[in-house]
Every structure is written in structure tokens, then in C-alpha cells.
Phi, psi and omega in degrees: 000118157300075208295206199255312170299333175275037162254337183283335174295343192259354190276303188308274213331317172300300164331292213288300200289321183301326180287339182303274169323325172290298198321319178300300219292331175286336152305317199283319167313316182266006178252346176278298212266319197269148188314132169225032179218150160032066176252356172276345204248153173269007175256126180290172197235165181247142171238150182218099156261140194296205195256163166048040182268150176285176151302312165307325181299327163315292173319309180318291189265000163259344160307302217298295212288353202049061194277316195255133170277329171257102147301299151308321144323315178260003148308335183262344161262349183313320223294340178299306185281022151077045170275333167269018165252347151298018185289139171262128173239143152167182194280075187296145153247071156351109184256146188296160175053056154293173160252209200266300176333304170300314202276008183287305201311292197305329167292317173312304209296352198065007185268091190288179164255127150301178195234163176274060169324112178235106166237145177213170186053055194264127166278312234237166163284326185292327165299311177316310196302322194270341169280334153273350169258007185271353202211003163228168208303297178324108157325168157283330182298315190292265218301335184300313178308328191279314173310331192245036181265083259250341160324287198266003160266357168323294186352312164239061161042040185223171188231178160342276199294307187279337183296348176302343201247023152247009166291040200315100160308122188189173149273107179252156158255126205217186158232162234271357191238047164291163184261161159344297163308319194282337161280323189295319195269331170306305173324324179288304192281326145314341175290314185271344151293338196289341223250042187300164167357299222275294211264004152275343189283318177311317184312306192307315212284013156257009169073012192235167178266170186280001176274327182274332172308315156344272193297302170330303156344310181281326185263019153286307182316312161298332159276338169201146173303339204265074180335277222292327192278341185294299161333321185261349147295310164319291231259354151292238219334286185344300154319290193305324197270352171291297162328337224047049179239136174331147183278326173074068146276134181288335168270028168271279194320309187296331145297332175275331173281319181065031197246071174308008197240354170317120198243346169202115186273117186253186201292316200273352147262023163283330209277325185310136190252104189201119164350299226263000179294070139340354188253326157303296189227138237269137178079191195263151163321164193273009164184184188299162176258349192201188153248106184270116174319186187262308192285012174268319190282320167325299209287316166287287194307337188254005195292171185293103185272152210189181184243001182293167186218012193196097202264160164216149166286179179308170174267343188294329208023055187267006161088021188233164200231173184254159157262179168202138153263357209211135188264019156267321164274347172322298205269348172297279213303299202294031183235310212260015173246332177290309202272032159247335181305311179276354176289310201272008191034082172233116194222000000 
């Protein structure tokens, strides 16, 4: 039998467990549903989780950066949706007031943002490397290793000397914790998209492969700067190699030298005994001096055709060149750019 006290007793107890119940569910509300990111700010913010990050690094580092404000909220919901048997590595972008749920959902899911890779002006393979490491995951050491591996790049039909010319210099998009390998196989298939019908059919009517397309390429690219003028360099080196006559390019000795900072090549780096001495030996270097860019490989496939056999630069030195067909006004004009060189103290 129910007395009136024990009813009364039974009414707070309901009153009690109903305030209980409201107080969770309205915890539970704020920990799933209320903004826990970037709530003071209206800018998303970028998080980069490595490859192998535990879930604490995650924790770490969205504290670290002031991405989250309630770090136990959102601890307490990774561990509800299984996120933290579940870290994804790659590069998120964050909008400000996610709540802890959304921003679980978006780590879970891997759904990364990708980044705009871009290199140019590339000399060196150690250069390519570190500019690819500037902006992906991949040490330079990891990749530069991979550039001089001599095993794994045949897989894609290059050498020592050549692998530099499967590097189409652009923007591509990719994401930021690719492996190594995996830029290397994207890099092959933009090498063979650039490389349509059409501009391999050039390649056959110049007697060269695409890899010799390369290196010319590079050392048009190296004499000048000047994009509209390049075609008509191409088409000197073109001559010449027709001639068989040394090509004497000077940067190729500067490559060989491995001194970038030569500002005048004198006779005595002709001497150097290296493949890459154009003055010494006859055809083209054994790979690129550089990553000759699309309007340099363009530039080779396009070239001028013309009788010159000899370029200098201007005395102007506005970074534009005289041409010759003959190595008597050749040596007129190279005289009169050496004596602006020393009026300029240039050495």
C-alpha cells in the first residue's frame, strides 16, 4: 500500500531523474551539435596530419593551433564515432563553428583539400627536390633518392642523366601527404599527356627523342629569358647539330661547373673535361641543364628555321640577342657586348 509519503517521495524522485535526463541530453546536445572550432574566427584554418599520426597527435594539434576549444568534448565524441581507431592523414581545411561531430565526420571521412603544386625555374635535381618538399609531405632526401635511383627509374624509361625531362614544369594538384612514389607515377602520366601525337610527330621530323628535345630545350631556356626569342635560338642549336658543329653553348660549362653564380665564361672553362663541355664535344648533352619549361620544349618543336649559326647577346643588355651567319660579324657583335661587359664591371 502507497502512502501519501511514499508517493511524495516518489514524485521528487521522478522530478529529480526527469532533471537528470533533460541535464544529459542537453550535455550530450552540446557536445555533439554546439560550434567547437574556430569560434572566435571567421577564417578556416589548415590542419596537416602526417601519415601514422596517433589520435593524441590530432588532439595535439588542433589544441596547439587553437583550432578547438573544448578539447574533451571532442574527445569524447572522436572516441563515440571510432575516430580514434580511425586517423586519416592529410591536409583539412577547417571552417570556423564546426561542432565536434561535423568536424569528426570530415577526419573520419579523409576528405582532404588538395594543394596546387607548382616548380619552375628548376636547375638542379636537388633543387626539384626541395621545392617539392616545401610544400608535401615527402622529404627532399626521400625524393632526391628516389631522382637518383637508378633501378627505379628505368620503370619509366629514363636514366641518371635524363629523368629530370619527365618533370613537365606546371601547376598540378595533388595532396599534400602523397608518397613519393606516387608523385613519381602522376609525373609519368602528365609527361605522356604533354606529349601528344602532334608534338611527338615533331620530334620524329628533328631526328630527336623526347628526352633530346629535353635537353635542347634546356639550353634554349638558359640563354634566354625572353619566351618570343627562344624559337629562333632553337633554330641556331638546330643548325649546328645538322652541321655537326659544336653546339659551344656557355651554359652547359656552367653546368658543368656547378658554379651558377658565373656571370662570364671564360676560356678557361672550356677546358673542363665533362660531357656537358659543348665546346669539347659535338651533339647534345647526355640530359637537361635545367627543367625547360612548355614554352622552351615548344620553342625546340617550333623552331625558326633560318641560315644563322651564331647568337650574342645585345650590348643593350636588354636580355635580347644579335644573330650571325658567319663567325666574322659573329666575333664584330661578341666583342662589342664583352667591352659593355667591362664598362659594367662584369666578371
Amino acid at each position: 500500500m502507497i502512502t501519501k509519503k511514499n508517493q511524495k517521495y516518489y514524485m521528487i524522485a521522478m522530478i529529480a531523474i526527469s532533471v537528470l535526463i533533460s541535464s544529459f541530453a542537453f550535455y550530450f546536445y552540446q557536445v555533439f551539435f554546439s560550434p567547437n572550432t574556430l569560434t572566435e574566427s571567421d577564417v578556416p584554418a589548415e590542419l596537416k596530419i602526417p601519415s601514422n599520426a596517433t589520435f593524441q597527435q590530432v588532439s595535439d594539434s588542433l589544441t596547439e593551433n587553437n583550432i578547438i576549444t573544448d578539447v574533451i568534448s571532442f574527445s569524447f565524441v572522436a572516441k563515440m564515432l571510432k575516430y580514434q581507431e580511425n586517423v586519416k592523414p592529410g591536409r583539412y581545411i577547417i571552417p570556423p563553428k564546426l561542432s565536434n561531430r561535423e568536424l569528426v565526420a570530415l577526419l573520419r571521412s579523409g576528405r582532404q583539400t588538395p594543394i596546387d603544386l607548382t616548380f619552375n625555374n628548376i636547375r638542379t635535381q636537388e633543387d626539384l627536390s626541395e621545392k617539392i618538399s616545401k610544400n608535401l609531405e615527402i622529404s627532399q632526401d626521400q625524393f632526391l633518392a628516389l631522382l637518383q635511383d637508378s633501378v627505379y627509374i628505368r620503370k619509366f624509361d629514363f636514366d641518371e642523366e635524363t629523368i629530370m625531362s619527365m618533370f613537365i614544369p606546371n601547376t598540378y594538384e595533388v595532396y599534400w601527404n602523397t608518397s613519393p612514389e606516387q608523385l613519381f607515377d602522376r609525373m609519368y602520366r602528365e609527361y605522356n599527356k604533354f606529349w601528344t601525337k602532334p608534338r611527338s610527330a615533331k620530334a620524329d621530323s628533328l631526328g630527336m627523342t623526347r628526352t633530346e628535345v629535353s635537353t635542347l630545350a634546356s639550353i634554349v631556356q638558359a640563354e634566354t629569358a625572353k619566351k618570343d626569342e627562344r624559337p629562333k635560338i632553337a633554330g641556331v642549336y638546330i643548325n649546328r647539330l645538322e652541321r655537326n658543329i659544336p653546339l659551344q653553348a656557355d651554359p652547359t660549362l656552367v653546368f658543368a661547373l656547378g658554379d651558377f653564380s658565373i656571370k662570364r665564361v671564360l676560356n678557361v672553362h672550356k677546358q673542363i673535361d665533362s660531357p656537358y663541355n659543348t665546346y669539347l664535344h659535338t651533339g647534345l648533352p647526355p640530359g637537361p641543364i635545367n627543367l625547360p619549361d612548355i614554352s622552351s620544349l615548344d620553342a625546340v618543336l617550333d623552331y625558326n628555321q633560318h641560315n644563322y649559326l651564331y647568337f650574342c647577346a645585345k650590348e643593350d643588355f636588354s636580355g635580347y640577342h644579335v644573330f650571325s651567319t658567319n663567325l666574322r660579324d659573329h666575333l664584330i657583335q661578341a666583342r662589342k657586348y664583352q667591352n659593355a661587359l667591362n664598362q659594367a664591371n662584369v666578371y
